[in-house]
N, C-alpha and C positions, 0 to 999 in steps of 0.2 A: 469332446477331446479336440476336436477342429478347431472351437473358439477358442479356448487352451492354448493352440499353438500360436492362432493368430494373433493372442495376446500379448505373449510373450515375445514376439518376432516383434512387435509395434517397439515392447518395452526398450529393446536391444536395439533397434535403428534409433532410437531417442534419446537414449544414452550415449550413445555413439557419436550421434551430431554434436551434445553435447560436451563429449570430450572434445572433437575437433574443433567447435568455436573456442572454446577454453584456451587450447594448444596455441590456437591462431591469432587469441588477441593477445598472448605473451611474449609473443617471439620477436625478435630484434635483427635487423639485418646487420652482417656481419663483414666489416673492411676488410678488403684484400688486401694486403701488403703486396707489392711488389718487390720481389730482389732478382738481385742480381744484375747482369751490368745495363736491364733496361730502368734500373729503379732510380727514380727523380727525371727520366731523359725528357725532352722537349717534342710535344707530337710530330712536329717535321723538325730533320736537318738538313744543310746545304740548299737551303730553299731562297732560289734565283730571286732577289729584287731586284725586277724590273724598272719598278717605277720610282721609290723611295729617291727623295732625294736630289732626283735627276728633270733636268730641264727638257722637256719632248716638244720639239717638232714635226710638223704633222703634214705635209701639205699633200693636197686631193682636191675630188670634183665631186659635187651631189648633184641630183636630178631629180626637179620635182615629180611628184606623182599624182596621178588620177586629175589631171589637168583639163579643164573643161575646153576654151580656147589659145590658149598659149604655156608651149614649155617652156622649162629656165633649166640649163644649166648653170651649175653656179661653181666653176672653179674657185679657190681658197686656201683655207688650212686653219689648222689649230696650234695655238701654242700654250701650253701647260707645263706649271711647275705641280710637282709631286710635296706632298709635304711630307709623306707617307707613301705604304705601298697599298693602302686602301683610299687615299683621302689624296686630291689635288684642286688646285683651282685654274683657268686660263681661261681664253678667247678664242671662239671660233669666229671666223669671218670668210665672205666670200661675195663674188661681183657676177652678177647676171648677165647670161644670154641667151636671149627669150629667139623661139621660132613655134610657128603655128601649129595646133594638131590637127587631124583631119576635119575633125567641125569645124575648124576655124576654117581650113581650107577649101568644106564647102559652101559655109559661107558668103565666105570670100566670090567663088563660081557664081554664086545667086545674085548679088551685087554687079558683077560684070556681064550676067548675061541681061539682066534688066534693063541696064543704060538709064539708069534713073537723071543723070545730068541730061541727057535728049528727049527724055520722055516724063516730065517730071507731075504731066498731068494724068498719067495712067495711076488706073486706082491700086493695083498691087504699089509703085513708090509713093503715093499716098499716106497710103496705110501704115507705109514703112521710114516713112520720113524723119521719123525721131529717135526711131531703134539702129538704124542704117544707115552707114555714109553713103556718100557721091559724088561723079566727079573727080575732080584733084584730091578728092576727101576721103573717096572711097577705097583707103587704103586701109583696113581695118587692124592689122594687125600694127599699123603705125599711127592710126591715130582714134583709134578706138578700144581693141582689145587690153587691158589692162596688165601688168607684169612685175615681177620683182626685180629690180635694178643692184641690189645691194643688199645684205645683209652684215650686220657684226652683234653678235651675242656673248657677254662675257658670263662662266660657267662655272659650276661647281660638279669633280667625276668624283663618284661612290662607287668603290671596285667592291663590290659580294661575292664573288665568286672569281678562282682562278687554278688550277690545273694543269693537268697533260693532256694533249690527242696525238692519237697513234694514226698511223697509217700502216694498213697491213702488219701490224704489231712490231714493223723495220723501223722506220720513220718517226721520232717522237717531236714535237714541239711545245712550247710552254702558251698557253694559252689564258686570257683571262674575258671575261663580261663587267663591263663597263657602265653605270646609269648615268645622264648629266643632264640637269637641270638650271636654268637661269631666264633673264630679260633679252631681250632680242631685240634689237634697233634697228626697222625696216626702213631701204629706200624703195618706191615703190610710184608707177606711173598709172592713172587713171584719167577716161576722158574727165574731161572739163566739164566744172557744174553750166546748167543749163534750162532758162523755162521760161516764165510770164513778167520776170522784174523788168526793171529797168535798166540793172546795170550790168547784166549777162544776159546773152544773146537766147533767143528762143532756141528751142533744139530741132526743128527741122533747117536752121539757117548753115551755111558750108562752116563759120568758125566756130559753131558747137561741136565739131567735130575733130577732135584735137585732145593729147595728152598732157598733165601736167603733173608735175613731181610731188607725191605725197612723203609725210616720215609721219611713223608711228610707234608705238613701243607695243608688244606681244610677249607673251611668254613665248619661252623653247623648252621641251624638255624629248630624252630619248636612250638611246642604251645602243650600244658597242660589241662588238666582237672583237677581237684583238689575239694576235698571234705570233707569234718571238720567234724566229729559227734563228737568230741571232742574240748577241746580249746588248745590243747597241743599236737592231733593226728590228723594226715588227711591220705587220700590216694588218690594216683597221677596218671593217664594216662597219659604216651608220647606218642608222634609220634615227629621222629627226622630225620631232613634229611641231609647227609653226603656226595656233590658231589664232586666225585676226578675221573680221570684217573687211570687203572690197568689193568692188562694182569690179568683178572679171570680164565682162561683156559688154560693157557698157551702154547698158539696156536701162530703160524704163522701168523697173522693176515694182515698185511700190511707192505710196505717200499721197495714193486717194481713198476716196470711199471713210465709212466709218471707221475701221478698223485700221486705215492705212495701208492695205493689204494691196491695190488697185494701184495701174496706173494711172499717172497724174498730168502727163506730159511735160516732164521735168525731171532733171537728172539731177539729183542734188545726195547728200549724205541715208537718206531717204532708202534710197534704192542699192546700198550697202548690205552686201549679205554675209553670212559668217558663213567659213571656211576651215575645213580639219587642213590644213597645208602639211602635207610630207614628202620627204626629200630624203631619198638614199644614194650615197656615195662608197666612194674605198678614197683609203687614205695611207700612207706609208711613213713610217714613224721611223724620227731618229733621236738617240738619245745621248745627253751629253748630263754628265762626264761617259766619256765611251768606255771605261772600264764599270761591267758590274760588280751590284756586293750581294752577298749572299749571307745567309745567319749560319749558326755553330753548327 
């Protein structure tokens, strides 16, 4: 009688599944119709365009970051035409000024208390003769440490995303996140190449020690914050990333040995090292035409 039932219980769960697959591969999902006075409506109305259309001026300061021997502020701005309220193209640009960070500043102490111009045959300025000015030379952040003088980048911004933030659920503002990508046209100051030729001076001699004006092209690319308490003002977060190669130190870095890996006692493109360069700023936007438009 047990196996009786247990058979019959198998039969019943089996049939069962099998109605339910049957049911399941027949059924068709079914359109909602909307009526009523939401029926055809547009997902947002009265939605503020900020940017569509409108010519934005930008001007602000960024400041490089994670800077090994010398900071840059780099006062500027941006200017951008909107072609859309997702899509725009412009130029950002902005002019250097560099001061030391504490490495560089102690540095700087280690050169001055040596006196390597009076003492030039002690073996610590020895050793240090080609990495180290001295002297009228031994000014390192002016004629050694390396710096950005200039930038202008023209850009392409990709808005994804834009919004409300509240404050204390009082306070609302129109908010949006910002991508922009482009080429980036560095002016840029590094010591002077230097080694064993003939027509550039060896690098422990005083005018190896001196900057001269480099330009290079880098990418830029980075993303925004941006936020409107006005239809005609906003204010702007960057974070901007600027990778290029540069002799920051103007050190000996590399271009002996096998591998090249070794100093060579020569400063030349060699001893060139790549850099993630980032730079954040705020920036305050104005927009023209100063009246906004909005959709249905």
């Amino acid at each position: 009688m047990r196996g009786f039932v247990k058979t019959v219980s198998a039969f019943l769960a089996a049939a069962a599944a099998m109605v339910s697959f049957t049911t399941a591969s027949n059924s068709n999902a079914q359109e909602i119709q909307l009526t009523g006075p939401l029926a055809g409506a547009p997902a947002t109305r009265k939605l503020r365009l900020h940017r569509q259309g409108r010519l934005e001026i930008a001007p602000g300061v960024m400041f490089t970051l994670l800077d090994q021997y010398m900071h840059t502020a780099m006062p500027g701005g941006t200017l951008t035409y909107h072609i859309n309220d997702w899509l725009g193209i412009g130029v950002w640009g902005g002019a250097g000024a560099s001061y030391t960070t504490n490495l560089g500043d102690n540095l700087q102490t280690i050169v001055n208390q040596r006196a390597c111009a009076t003492h030039a045959s002690a073996t610590d300025c020895q050793l240090t003769a080609v990495n180290l000015g001295r002297g009228a030379y031994g000014k390192l952040a002016s004629n050694q440490f390396g710096h950005m003088d200039w930038v202008v980048a023209p850009q392409a911004i990709f808005i994804p995303f834009r919004g409300k933030m509240s404050l204390f659920a009082t306070w609302f503002v129109d908010a949006d996140v910002a991508i922009f990508a482009g080429p980036a046209i560095v002016g840029m100051k590094e010591r002077t190449f230097c080694g064993t030729g003939e027509t550039i001076p060896t690098c422990s001699q005083a005018g190896a020690f001196d900057l001269v004006g480099r330009t290079l092209v880098a990418p830029t690319f980075g993303l925004s914050l941006n936020f409107y308490p006005l239809g005609w003002f906003g204010i702007g977060f960057d974070f901007r990333a600027l990778p290029f190669a540069w002799n920051t130190g103007g050190f000996d870095n590399h271009g002996g040995g096998p591998s090249g890996a070794y100093p060579d006692n020569n400063i030349n493109g060699a001893d060139q090292e790549f850099h993630f360069n980032t730079l954040a700023g705020v920036n305050l936007k104005f927009a023209l035409p100063y009246r906004i438009k909005s959709t249905d």
